[in-house]
N, C-alpha and C positions, 0 to 999 in steps of 0.2 A: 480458311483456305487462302492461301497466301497467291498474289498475281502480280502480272505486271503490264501495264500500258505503255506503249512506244510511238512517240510522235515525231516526224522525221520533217523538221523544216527546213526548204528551198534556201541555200546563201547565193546572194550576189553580191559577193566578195570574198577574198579569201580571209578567212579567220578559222584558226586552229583551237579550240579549247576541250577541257577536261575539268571537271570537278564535280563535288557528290554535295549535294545539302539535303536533309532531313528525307531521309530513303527516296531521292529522283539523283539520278547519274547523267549527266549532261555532258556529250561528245559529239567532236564531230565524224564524219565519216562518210565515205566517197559515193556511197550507195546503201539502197535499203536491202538486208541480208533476206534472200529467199523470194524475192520479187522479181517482177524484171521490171524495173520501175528506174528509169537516170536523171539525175539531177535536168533541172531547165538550164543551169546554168554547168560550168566548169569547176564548183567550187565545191558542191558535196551538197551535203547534210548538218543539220545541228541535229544529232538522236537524243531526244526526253526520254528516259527510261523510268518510270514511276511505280513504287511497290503500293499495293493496295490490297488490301483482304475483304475476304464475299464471306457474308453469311448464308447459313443453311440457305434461308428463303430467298435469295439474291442470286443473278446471271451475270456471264460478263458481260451481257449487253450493258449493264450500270456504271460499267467503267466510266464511260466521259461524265458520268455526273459524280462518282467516288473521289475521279484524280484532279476532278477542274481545279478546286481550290491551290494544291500542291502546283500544276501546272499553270496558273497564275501567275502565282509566284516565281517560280523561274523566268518565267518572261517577263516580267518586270528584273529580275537580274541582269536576264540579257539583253534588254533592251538596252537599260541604262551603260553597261558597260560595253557596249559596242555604239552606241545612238543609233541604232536603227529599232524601228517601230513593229517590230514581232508578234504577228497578231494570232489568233485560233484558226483564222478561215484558210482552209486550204490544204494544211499537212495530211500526210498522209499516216493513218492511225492503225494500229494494229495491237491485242489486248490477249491474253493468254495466260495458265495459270501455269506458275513457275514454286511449286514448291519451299525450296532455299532461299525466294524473292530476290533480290538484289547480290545476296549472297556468294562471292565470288565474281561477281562481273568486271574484269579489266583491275583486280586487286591490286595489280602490279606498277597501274598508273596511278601518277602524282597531277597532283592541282597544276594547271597551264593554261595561257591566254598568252595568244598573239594577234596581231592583228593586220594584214600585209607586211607581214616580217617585222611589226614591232612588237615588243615581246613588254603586253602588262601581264605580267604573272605574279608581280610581287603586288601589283594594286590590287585586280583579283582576291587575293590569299590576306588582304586587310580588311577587301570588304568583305566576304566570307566570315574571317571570325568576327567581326562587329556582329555579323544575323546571327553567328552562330552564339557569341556571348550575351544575345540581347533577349530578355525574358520573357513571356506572356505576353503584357500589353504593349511593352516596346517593341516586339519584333513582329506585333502587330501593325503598330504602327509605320515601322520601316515597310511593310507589305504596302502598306495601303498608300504610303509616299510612294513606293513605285510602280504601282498600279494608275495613279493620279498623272505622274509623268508621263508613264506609256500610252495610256490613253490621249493626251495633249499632245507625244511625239506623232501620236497614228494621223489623229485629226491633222495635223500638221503636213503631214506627207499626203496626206487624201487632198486637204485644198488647195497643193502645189496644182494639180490637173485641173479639179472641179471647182474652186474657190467656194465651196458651201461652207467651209467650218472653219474660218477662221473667228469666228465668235466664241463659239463654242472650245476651240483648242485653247484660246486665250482665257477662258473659264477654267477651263481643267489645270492647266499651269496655275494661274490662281489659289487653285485649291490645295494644290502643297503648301504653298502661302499660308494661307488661312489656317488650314491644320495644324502646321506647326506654330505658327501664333500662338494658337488657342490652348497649344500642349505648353505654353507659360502664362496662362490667365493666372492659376492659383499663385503663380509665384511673384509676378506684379501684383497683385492682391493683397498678400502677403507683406510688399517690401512697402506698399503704399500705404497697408493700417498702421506699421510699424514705425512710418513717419509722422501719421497723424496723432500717434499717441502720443509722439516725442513731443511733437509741437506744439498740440492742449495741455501736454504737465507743464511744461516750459510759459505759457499763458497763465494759465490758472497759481506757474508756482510763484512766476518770478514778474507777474503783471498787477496780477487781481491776489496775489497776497494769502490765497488760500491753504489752510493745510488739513492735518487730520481727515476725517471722515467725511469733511465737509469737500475735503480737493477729489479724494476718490469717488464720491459721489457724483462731483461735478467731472470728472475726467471722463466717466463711462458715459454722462449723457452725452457729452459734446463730441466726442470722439465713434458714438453711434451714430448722432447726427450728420456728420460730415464725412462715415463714413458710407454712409447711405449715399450720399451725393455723388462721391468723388467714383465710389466701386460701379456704381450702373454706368461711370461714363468711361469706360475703360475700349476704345474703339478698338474694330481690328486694327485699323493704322497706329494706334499703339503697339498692338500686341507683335505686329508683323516689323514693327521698327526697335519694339525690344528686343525680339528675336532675333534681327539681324547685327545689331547693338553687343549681343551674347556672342553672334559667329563672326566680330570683330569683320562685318562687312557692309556696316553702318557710314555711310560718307554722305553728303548735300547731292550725289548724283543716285544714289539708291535712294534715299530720301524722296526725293521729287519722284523719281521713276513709281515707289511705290504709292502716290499718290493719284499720278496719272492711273495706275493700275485700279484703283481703288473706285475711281471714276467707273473703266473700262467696265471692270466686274457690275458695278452697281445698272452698267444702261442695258447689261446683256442678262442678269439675271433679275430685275425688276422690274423691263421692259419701259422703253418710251416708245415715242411717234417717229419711227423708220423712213417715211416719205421723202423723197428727193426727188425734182422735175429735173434733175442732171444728174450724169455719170461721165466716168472717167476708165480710160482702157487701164487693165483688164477690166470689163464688162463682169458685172458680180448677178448669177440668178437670184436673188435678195437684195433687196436694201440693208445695208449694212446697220450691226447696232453700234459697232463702236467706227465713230469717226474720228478717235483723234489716235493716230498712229503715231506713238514717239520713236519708235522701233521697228523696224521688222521683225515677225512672230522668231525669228531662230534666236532673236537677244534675248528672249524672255526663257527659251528652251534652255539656253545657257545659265542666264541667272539663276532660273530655279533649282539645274543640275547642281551649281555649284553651292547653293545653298544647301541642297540634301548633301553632299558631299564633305559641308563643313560641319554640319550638325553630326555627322556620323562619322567623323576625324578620320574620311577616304583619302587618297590623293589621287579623284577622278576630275576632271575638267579642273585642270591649274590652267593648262597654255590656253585654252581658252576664255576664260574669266579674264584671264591678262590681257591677252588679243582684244577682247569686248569692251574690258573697263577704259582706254585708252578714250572710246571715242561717246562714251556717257557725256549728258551737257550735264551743267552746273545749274542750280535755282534760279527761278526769278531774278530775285531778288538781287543776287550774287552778278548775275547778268546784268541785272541796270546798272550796278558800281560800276562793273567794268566799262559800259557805253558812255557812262557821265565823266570819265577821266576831262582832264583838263587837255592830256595831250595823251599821244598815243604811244605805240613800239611796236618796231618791227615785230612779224614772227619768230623769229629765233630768239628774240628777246623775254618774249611772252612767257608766263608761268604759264604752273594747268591751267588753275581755274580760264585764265585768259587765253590759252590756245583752244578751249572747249565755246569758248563764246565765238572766237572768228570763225572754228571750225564746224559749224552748224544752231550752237544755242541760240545764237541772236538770231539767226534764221529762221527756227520754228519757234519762238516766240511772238516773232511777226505773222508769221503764217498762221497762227490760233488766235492771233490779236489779241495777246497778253500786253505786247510791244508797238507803240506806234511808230510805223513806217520814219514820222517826223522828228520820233527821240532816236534817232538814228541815223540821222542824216550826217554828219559828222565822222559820225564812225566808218561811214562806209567812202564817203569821201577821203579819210588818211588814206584805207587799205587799196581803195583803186587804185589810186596814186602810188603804190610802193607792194601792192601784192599783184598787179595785175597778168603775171605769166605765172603766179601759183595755182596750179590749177587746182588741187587742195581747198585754196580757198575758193575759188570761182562754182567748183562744183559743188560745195557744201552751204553755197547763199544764192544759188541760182534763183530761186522763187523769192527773196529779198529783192536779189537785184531788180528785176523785170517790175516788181511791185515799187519801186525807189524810181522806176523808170518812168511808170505811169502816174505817181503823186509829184514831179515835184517841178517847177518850172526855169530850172538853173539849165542854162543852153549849153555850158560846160560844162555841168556834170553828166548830162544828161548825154554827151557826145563821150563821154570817159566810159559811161555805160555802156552804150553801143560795139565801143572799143573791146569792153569785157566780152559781148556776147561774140563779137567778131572770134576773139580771143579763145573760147569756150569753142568754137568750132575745131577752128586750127588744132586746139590741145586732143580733141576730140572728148571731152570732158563732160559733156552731157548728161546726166544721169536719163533723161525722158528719151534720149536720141536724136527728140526733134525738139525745137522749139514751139510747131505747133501741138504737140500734146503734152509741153507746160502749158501752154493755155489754158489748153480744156481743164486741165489740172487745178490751175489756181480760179478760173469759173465756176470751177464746184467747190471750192473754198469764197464764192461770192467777193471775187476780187476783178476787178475792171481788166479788162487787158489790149484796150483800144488801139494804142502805140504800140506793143508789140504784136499785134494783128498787122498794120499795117505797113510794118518791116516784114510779115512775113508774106503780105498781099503782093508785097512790091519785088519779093524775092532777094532782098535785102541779107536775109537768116532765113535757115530752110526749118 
């Protein structure tokens, strides 16, 4: 017996769509038909419409357990294609046996997506046939990548209020990661025996002289041997930077990013020792697992978007990946070169890698104490001298500066500082507001802040 379930969710925003995937019809619409039930907002409804069939011994009370998986899945469509985080709790459900199923319902409409009058209907209709052309286990997987998302997007929107899950969100982002990694274990595997063979015939042929029976013998031990070794050490940090490598979105600032991530994951799902005798507003009801924030959680919603995006040849999140990748820092590594130059350049002079070092990398590598404050005295010495109304730069080394303020005992540079923070007010450039909760800030990073205490004891800087 053929039915159908109808789940009517709340928009606050206007988005108009229409399309049909694997018997659920997803529209929207101004109100629920035969209720008197009105939107909370101005903007309608999204109506799930899902066909499902009851056996003999079955009610429709089974409906939410029959349709969940189907409606799942749709909400991982519409999460991702809209970024808002579309969850089960709360729509309003209604379940009824309709014969013909889906059969006939709104036959006349075609696939469409807008979104306050921008019209994705062609992205939509790409990602549509990617599910639709993608088989079994693939189009399994594409579920389960957007399932992983929406659930990271949800957490994400819940710890804007309550700050409980940013741990947790940042795990779930993760785990797109990971899973598509791991969906090219077999094929780094693969590309890695195929080298090591190369390398033991090339040994055995053209080193150690061997042939005949005697080199094939010898090729299969060695190349078992070392394949033994090499395959157990295939990390996710591999897996997730051939992966990215593959979606040609491989560069030295995804690189590092996905190391810091790798950290992240490992202190939140292997747990350590949470305790801190200091905090920092917002005020967190937990001790946080991950202390080291390269990013704010929405860069990470980005990146991973646009990595399902690339693996799945969408064109969902371009202008954003674009917007975000601008202001990624560069390596270590790549950051020391550029602080050890001999001499410097203006910003407009700068390449990337060097506009990403003035514009924050050199900052948070001092602030994690990658970087010492004193291999950096110099550097920050040109740009005071020659960026000091950029507020660009001021705002993206604020926790350098004040830290360069209190290390170092140069009476003119240390009035050049001053100048900055003066500087930083006038602009209104602040990221913290005030000066004194960079304090509290860089005190829970166990950074002295004596000198700038008592510029702000003396009311010097508010």
């Amino acid at each position: 017996m053929k039915c159908i379930s109808q789940y009517y969710i709340p928009l606050t925003r206007d988005i108009e769509i229409w399309f049909y995937l694997d018997k659920c019809l997803v529209e929207t619409v101004k109100n629920i038909e035969d209720e008197e039930i009105e939107a909370p907002f101005d903007f309608g409804f999204i109506k799930v419409s899902i066909e499902f069939s009851l056996k003999e011994y079955e009610t429709i009370s089974n409906a939410g357990m029959l349709t969940r998986p189907k409606y799942l899945a749709v909400l991982g469509v519409l999460s991702f294609i809209s970024d808002e985080p579309f969850d089960v709790f709360g729509p309003h459900t209604r379940s009824f046996v309709q014969p013909n199923g889906l059969e006939g319902f709104n036959s006349n409409s075609t696939t469409k997506f807008k979104v306050e009058n921008v019209d994705l209907t062609y992205e939509l209709k790409e990602f549509l046939s990617e599910i639709n052309g993608a088989k079994g286990h693939e189009q399994s997987l594409i579920f389960s990548l957007l399932d992983r998302w929406r659930k990271g997007r949800y957490l994400e929107k819940e710890n804007e209020q309550s700050l409980l899950y940013l741990d947790e969100a940042t795990l779930s982002y993760f785990h797109v990661l990971e899973l598509l990694g791991n969906n090219y274990s077999n094929e780094i595997t693969s590309k890695l025996i195929e080298k090591i063979e190369t390398l033991v015939d090339d040994v055995n042929s053209n080193l150690l002289f061997l042939t005949g029976d005697h080199l094939e013998q010898k090729n299969s031990e060695k190349t078992n041997l070392i394949k033994s070794v090499w395959t157990s050490e295939i990390s996710i940090a591999s897996k997730i930077n051939y992966l990215l490598k593959k979606l040609d979105l491989y560069t030295k600032e995804t690189a590092f990013w996905v190391k810091v991530l790798i950290d992240q994951r490992n202190s939140v799902a292997h747990g350590r020792r949470v305790h801190y005798d200091k905090a920092i507003f917002p005020v967190r009801p937990f001790f946080p697992l991950v202390f080291d924030d390269l990013y704010p959680l929405e860069y990470l919603r980005v990146f991973v978007a646009k990595v399902i995006s690339r693996y799945l040849d969408i064109p969902f999140y371009n202008e954003e990946w674009e917007e975000l990748n601008e202001w990624l820092i560069v390596d270590l590594n790549t950051t020391k070169s550029n602080i050890n130059h001999e001499s410097f350049e203006s910003s407009e002079n700068l390449n990337d890698d060097a506009k990403k070092v003035l514009y924050g990398g050199l900052n948070y590598f001092i602030l994690t104490n990658k970087i010492d404050i004193k291999e950096a005295h110099r550097f920050y010495e040109y740009y005071l001298n020659n960026e000091i109304n950029n507020d660009d730069f001021l705002c993206s080394n604020i926790e350098a500066l004040v830290i360069l303020y209190e290390y170092q005992d140069d009476q003119k540079l240390s009035d050049k500082i001053f100048s900055a923070f003066r500087k930083i007010e006038e602009l209104d450039c602040n990221p913290y507001l005030r000066f004194r909760d960079l304090m509290y800030y860089l005190d829970y990073y166990n950074f002295e802040t004596n000198n700038l205490e008592k510029l702000i004891s003396t009311k010097e800087i508010k």
